[in-house]
N, C-alpha and C positions, 0 to 999 in steps of 0.2 A: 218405252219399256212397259211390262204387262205388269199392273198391282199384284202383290201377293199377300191382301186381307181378304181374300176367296174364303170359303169355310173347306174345310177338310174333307165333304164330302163330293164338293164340286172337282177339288184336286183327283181323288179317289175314280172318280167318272171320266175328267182329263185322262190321267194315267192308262185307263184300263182303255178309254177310245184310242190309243198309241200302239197298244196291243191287239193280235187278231181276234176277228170277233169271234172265233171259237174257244179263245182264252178267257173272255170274257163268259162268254156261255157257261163254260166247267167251273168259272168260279162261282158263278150265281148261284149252279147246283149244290156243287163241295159245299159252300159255305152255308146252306139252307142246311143240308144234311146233318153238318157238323154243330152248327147251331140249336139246329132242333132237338138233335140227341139229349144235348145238355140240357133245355130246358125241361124239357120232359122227363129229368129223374128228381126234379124239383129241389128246394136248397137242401146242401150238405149239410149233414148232422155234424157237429161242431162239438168238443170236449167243451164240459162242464169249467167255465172260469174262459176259457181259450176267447178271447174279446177278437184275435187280430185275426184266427181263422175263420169266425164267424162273418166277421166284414167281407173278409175275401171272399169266402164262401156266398155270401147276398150280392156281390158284385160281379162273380163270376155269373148266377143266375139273372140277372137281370141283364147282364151284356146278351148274353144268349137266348132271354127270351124275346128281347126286342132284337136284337141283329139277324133274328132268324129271318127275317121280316124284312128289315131292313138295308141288308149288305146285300142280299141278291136284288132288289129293287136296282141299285147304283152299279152294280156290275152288270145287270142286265143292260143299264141305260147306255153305260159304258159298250158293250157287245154292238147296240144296234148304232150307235155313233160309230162306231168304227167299220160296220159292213156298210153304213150311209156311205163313209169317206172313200173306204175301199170301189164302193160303185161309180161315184163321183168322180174320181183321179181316171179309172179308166174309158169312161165314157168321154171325160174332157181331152185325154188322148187320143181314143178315135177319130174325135170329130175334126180334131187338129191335123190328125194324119193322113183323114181322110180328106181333105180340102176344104170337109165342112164349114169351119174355125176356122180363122188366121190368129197368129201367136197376136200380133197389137191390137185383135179386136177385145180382149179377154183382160181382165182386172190384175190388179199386183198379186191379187189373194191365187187365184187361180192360175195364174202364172208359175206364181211359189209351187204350187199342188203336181203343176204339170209339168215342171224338171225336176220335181221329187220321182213323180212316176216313172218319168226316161231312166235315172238311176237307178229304183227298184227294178227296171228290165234287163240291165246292167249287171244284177247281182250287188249290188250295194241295197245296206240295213240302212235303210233311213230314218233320220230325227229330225224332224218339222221344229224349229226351235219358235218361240213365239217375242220374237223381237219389235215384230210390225212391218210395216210397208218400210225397205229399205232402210232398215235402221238393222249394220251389223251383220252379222252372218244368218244368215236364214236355214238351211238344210247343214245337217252333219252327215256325213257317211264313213257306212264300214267296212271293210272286206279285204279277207285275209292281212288279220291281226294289222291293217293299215287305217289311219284315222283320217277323212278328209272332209274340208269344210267348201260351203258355198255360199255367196251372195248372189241374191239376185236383183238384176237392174230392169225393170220393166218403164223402159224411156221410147219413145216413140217419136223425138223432134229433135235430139241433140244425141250426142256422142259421151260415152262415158269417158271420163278420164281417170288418171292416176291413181285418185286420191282413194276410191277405193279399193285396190288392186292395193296399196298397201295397207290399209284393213287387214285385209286378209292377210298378210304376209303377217304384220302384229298378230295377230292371233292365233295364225300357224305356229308360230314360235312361241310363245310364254304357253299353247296347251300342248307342245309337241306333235303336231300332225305333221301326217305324211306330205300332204300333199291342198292343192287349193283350189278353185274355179272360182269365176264370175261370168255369170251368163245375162249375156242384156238380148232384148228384142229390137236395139237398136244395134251401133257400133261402138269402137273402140279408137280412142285418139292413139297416133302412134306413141307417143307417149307412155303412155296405159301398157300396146304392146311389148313396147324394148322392157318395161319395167319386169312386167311377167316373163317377157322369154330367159330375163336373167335370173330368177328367183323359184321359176319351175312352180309357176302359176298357169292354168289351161285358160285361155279365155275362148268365150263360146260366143258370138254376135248374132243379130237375126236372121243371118241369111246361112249362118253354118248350123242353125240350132234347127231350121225350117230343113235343112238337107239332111242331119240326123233323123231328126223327128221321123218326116217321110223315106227313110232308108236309101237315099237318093248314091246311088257310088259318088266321090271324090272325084273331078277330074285327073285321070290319072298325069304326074309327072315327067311319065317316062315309061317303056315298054317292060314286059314283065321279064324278070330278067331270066337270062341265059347261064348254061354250067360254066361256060367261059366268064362271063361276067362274074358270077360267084366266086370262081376260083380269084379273077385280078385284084377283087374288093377284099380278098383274103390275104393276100400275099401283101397287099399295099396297106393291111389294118386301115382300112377306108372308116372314116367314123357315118358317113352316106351310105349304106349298102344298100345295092341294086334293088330295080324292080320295086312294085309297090304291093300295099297290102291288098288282098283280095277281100279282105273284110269290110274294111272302110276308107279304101284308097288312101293312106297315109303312106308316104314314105318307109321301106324296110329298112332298115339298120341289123349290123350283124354284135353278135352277145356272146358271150362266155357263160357258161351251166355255171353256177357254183356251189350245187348241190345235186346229189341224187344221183343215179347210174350212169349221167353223161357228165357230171364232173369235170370242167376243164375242157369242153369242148365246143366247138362255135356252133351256132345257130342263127338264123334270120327272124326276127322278132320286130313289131309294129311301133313305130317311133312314138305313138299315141299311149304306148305301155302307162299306167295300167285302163287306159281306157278301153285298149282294146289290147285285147290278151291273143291274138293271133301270134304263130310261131311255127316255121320249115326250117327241119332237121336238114342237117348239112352233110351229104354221105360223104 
């Protein structure tokens, strides 16, 4: 676990490299701006006897004549930490994706970095948690008002098992998330799998995370299916439904709307839901 006797301004710098670096930017300016105004109508004239607004008044000046100075410094430093990271994550991803890189040649740190990044292309808000090398959940994700957590296992001579597949499931449950992954650069004991398929846990191994990565299609299952097909997986409430996905070759499954102008009506949707948000309306 990471110490937290850091000083405040280190936290301050942490925090803002989390944020884009142009958020960092506008704060460096705002708060020069806003700093500096203060300082430069110099201390408040304070009533005669007044002790407590006096103080305030010397303390509001002095916060402002140094932080004018000194809060854009830390948000600045903040800003370019986080256009570093920002260049860093996607570079580490091309290189991977381009054959440059192989996932086991690459450290725990930059492992972590580069299934953060797949995520953020995903549309998932990502949170780098700072746990360390395998210790605990690594990545939090968000999207659409859903909370999901990840570990990641960067093992390269043995096979993950169970144990922390339910990790994750304890920690899905006492923060209430949606949903879980564990992604290793190796594999997964069966074990590991039955635990997740029943818990609705994703697990991702090296050779599916290598076929993500490079956008390689899924061998498909089965041919795409046909309106005949649609209509029997219909009539039979098939919980398998035909043909696969054109997105990322998973399995389709068919669904029911249960909001919005189709309400109540079936639809073919990606058994990988919410990883992959593919969906054919059913005339």
């Amino acid at each position: 676990m990471t110490k937290r006797n850091q000083s405040l301004a280190v936290d301050v710098v942490e925090i803002t490299s989390k944020l884009p670096w142009w958020v960092g930017l506008f704060l460096a300016v705002g708060s020069y701006i806003g700093l500096h105004s203060l300082a430069t109508k110099g201390l408040p004239q304070a009533q005669a006897g007044d002790i407590s607004q006096a103080l305030t008044g010397g303390l509001i000046y002095t916060f402002a004549s140094l932080g004018q100075y000194f809060l854009p410094v830390i948000f600045s430093i903040g800003s370019v930490l986080s256009a570093f990271m920002t260049i860093k994550r996607k570079r580490l991803h091309s290189n991977v994706t381009s054959g440059d890189k192989k996932v086991a040649d690459i450290n725990w740190y930059d492992f972590e970095l580069l299934i953060g990044e797949h995520f953020r292309r995903q549309g998932f808000t990502v949170d780098e948690t700072k746990t360390g090398a395998d210790g605990g959940i690594d990545l939090v994700l968000k999207k659409d008002s859903g909370k999901y957590l990840v570990q990641c296992k960067h093992y390269k001579a043995y096979k993950v098992g169970v144990k922390p597949v339910r990790e994750v499931l304890g920690v899905m449950v006492s923060c209430g998330a949606t949903g879980g992954y564990v992604v290793t650069s190796g594999q997964f004991t069966k074990d590991a799998m039955s635990f997740a398929e029943d818990n609705k846990i994703t697990l991702i191994d090296g050779s599916e995370l290598q076929r993500i990565l490079k956008a390689i299609p899924k061998k498909p299952r089965a041919l795409a299916a046909t309106d005949d097909q649609i209509t029997t997986a219909l009539n039979n409430n098939a919980e398998e439904g035909p043909g696969i996905c054109p997105k990322c070759g998973s399995s389709l499954v068919v669904r029911v709307a249960r909001q919005g102008n189709r309400a109540g009506q079936k639809f073919l949707g990606c058994s990988k839901f919410p990883g992959c948000r593919f969906t054919k309306q059913i005339d």
